[in-house]
LUMSELO-703352 format. One record per residue (C-alpha): residue number from 1; x, y, z. Coordinates in steps of 0.2 Angstrom, whole numbers, plus 2048, in hexadecimal, padded with zeros to 3 digits. Layout:
# residues N
<k = NUM; u = X; v = Y; w = Z>
...
# end
This chain:
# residues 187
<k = 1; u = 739; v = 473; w = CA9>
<k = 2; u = 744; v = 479; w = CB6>
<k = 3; u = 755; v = 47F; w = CAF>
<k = 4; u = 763; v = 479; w = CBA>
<k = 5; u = 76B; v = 485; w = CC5>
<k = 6; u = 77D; v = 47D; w = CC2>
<k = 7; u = 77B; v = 481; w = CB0>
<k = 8; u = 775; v = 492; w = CB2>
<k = 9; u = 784; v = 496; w = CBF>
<k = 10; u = 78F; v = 48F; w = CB1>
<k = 11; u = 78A; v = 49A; w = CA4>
<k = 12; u = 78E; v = 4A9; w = CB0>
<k = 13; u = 79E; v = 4A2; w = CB3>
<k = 14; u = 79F; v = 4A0; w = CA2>
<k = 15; u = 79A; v = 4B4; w = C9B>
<k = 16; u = 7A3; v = 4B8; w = CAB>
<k = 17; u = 7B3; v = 4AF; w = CA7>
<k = 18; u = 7B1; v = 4B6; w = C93>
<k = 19; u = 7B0; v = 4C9; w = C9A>
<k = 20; u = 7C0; v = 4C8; w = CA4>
<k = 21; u = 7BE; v = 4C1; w = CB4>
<k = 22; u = 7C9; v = 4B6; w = CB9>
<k = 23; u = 7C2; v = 4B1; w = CCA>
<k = 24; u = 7B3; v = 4AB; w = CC0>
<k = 25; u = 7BF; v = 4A2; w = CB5>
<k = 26; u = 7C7; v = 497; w = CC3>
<k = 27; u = 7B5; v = 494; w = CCB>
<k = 28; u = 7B3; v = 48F; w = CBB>
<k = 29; u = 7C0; v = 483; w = CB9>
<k = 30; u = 7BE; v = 47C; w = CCC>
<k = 31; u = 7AC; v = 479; w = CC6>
<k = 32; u = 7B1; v = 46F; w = CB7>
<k = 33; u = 7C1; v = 467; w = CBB>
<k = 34; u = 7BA; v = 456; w = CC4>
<k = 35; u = 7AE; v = 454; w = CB4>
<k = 36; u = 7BB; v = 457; w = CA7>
<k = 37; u = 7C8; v = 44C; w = CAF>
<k = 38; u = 7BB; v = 43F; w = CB0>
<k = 39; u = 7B7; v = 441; w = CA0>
<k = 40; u = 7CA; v = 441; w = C9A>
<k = 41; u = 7CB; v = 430; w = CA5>
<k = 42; u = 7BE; v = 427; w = C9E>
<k = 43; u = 7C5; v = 42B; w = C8B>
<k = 44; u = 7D8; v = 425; w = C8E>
<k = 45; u = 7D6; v = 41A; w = C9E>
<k = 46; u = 7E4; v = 420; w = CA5>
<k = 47; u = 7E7; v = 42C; w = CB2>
<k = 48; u = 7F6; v = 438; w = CAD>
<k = 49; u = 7F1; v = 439; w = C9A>
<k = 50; u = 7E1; v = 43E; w = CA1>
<k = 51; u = 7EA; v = 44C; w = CAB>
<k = 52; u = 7F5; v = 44F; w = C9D>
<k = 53; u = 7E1; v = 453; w = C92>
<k = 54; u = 7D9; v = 45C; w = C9D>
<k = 55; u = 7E8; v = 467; w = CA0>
<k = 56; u = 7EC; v = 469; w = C8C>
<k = 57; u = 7D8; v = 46E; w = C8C>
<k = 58; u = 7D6; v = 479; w = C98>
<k = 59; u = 7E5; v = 484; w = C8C>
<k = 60; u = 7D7; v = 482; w = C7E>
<k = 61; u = 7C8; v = 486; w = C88>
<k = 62; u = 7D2; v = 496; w = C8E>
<k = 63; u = 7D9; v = 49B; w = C7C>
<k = 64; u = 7C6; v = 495; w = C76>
<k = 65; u = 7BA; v = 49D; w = C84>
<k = 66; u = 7BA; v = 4AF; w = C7B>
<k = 67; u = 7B3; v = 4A9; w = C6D>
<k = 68; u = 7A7; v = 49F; w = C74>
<k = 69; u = 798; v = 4A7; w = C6E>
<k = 70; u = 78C; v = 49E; w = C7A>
<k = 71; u = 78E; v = 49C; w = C8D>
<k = 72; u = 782; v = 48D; w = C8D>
<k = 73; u = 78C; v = 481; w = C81>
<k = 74; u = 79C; v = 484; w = C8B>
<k = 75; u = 798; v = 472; w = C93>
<k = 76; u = 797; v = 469; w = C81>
<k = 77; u = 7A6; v = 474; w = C7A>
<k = 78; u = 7B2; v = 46E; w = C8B>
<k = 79; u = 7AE; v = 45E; w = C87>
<k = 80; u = 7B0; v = 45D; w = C78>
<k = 81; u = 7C1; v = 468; w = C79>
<k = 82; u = 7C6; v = 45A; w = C86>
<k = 83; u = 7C2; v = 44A; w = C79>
<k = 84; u = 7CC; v = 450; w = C6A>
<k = 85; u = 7DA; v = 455; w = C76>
<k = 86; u = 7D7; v = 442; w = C7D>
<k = 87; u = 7D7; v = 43B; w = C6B>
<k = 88; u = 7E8; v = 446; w = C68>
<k = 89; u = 7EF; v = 43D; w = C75>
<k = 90; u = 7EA; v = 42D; w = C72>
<k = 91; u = 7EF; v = 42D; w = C62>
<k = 92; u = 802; v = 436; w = C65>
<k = 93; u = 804; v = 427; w = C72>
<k = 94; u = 7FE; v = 419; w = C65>
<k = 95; u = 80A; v = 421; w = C59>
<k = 96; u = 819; v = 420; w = C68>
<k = 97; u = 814; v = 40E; w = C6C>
<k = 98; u = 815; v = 409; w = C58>
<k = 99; u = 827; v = 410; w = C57>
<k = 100; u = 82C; v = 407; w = C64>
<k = 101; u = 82E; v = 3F6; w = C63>
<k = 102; u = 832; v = 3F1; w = C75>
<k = 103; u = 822; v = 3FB; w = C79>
<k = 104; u = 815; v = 3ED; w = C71>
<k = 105; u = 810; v = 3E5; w = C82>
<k = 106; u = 802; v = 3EA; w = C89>
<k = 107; u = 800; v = 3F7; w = C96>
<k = 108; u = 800; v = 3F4; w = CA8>
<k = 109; u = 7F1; v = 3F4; w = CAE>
<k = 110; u = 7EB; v = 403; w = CB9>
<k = 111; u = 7EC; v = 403; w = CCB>
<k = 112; u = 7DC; v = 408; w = CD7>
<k = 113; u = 7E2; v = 41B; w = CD5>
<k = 114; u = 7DE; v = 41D; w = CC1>
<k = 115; u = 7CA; v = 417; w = CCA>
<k = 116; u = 7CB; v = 425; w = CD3>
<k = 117; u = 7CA; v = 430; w = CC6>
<k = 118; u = 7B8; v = 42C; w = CC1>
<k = 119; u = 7AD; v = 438; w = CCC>
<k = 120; u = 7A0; v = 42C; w = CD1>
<k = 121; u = 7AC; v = 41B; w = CD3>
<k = 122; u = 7AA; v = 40F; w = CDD>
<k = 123; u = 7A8; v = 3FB; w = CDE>
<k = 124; u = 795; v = 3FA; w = CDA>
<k = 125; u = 78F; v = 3EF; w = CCE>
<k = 126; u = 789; v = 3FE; w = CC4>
<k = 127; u = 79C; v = 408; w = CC4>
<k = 128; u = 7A5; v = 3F7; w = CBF>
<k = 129; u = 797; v = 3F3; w = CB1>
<k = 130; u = 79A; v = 404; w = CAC>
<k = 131; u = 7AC; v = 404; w = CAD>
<k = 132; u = 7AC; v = 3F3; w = CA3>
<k = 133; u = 7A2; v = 3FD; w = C94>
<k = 134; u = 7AE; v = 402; w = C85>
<k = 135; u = 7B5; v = 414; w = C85>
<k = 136; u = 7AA; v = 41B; w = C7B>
<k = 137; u = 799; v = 413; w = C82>
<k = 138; u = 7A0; v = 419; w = C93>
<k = 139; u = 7A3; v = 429; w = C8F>
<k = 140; u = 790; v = 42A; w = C86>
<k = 141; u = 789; v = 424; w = C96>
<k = 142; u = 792; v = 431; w = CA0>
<k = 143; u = 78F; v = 440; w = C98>
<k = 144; u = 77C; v = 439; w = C98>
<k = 145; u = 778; v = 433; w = CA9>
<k = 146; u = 788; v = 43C; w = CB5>
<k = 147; u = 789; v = 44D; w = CAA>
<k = 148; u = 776; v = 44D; w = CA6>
<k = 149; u = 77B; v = 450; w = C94>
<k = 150; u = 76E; v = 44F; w = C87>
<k = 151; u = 770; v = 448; w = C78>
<k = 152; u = 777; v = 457; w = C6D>
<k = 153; u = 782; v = 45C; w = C79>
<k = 154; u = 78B; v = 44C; w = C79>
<k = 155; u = 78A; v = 44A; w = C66>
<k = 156; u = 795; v = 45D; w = C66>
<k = 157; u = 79F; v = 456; w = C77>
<k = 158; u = 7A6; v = 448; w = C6F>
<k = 159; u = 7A4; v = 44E; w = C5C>
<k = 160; u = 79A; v = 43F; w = C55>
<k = 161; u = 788; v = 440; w = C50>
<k = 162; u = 779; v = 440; w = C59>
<k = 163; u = 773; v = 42E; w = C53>
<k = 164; u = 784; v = 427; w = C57>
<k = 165; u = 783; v = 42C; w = C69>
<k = 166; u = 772; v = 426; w = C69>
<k = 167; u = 777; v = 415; w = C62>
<k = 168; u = 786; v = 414; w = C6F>
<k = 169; u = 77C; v = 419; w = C7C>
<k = 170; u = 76D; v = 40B; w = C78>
<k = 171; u = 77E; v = 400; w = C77>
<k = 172; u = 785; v = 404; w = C89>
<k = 173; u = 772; v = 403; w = C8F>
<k = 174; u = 76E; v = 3F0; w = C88>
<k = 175; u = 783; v = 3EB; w = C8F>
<k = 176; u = 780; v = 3F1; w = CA0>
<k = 177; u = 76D; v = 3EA; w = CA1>
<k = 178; u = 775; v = 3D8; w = C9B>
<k = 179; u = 785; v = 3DC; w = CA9>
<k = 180; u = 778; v = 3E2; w = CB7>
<k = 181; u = 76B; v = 3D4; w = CB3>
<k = 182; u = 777; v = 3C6; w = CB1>
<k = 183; u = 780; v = 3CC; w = CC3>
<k = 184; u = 76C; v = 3C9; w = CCB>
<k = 185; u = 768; v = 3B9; w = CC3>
<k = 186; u = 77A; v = 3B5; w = CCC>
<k = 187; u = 774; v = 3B9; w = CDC>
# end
């Protein structure tokens, strides 16, 4: 098997970025900031908390990258740096919106410039299946088929087991064969 050149260019960033070289550390940042934002987006469905994430985790990953003992496990560790910060988020806004009474109606839905923020949106019937998936089942298939993730990196990316991400990921699969099949038989 051909190891992917990305990957390898990563990792130099990576050692690079760890020795002291900042130049290597903002190629590596521009590299990764589409995918992380993504990433953030797909969590907490909205646009600014997903800035608000990826900015919070770029701090970690910069405090972090020295102790990274491994270049080639900086993609899992970013992500997985990016879903707890996601999940602090989350839950400090659920905590806001509980001691707020006149906050208990729903939010407003997003307008077309929170779609944006996935890298690969768009109106196909494959995107909007996707985008119709629950959180976690789209983030699974993400990390799978956009990041080329395997299994163990996406169990350490969002810190569950490796079966649960299987099982989420057999999950998404059979919900977007129903979606996709039912749209055909339509036709």
């Amino acid at each position: 098997m051909r190891p992917n050149v990305s990957r390898i260019y990563d990792e130099y960033l990576v050692a690079s970025a760890k020795a002291g070289d900042s130049s290597a550390f903002s190629r590596l940042a521009e590299n990764w900031q589409k995918r992380l934002l993504a990433h953030a987006y797909r969590l907490t469905g909205d646009p600014e908390l997903a800035l608000d994430v990826v900015q919070d985790g770029w701090a970690d990953i910069v405090r972090g990258l020295p102790s990274l003992k491994e270049p080639s496990v900086f993609p899992a560790w970013a992500y997985r740096i990016i879903t707890r910060r996601a999940a602090d988020i989350i839950g400090r806004a659920q905590r806001k919106r509980r001691t707020e009474a006149a906050y208990a109606a729903e939010p407003v839905k997003q307008d077309i410039s929170a779609t944006q923020m996935e890298t690969l949106a768009d109106t196909s019937p494959l995107h909007l299946a996707i985008e119709a998936l629950p959180t976690k089942q789209r983030a699974v298939i993400a990390l799978f088929y956009l990041e080329e993730f395997s299994i163990t990196e996406i169990s350490v990316a969002l810190s569950v087991p490796a079966g649960t991400v299987k099982t989420r990921l057999m999950h998404a699969r059979q919900k977007l064969r129903a979606t996709l099949e039912g749209e055909n038989n339509a036709q």
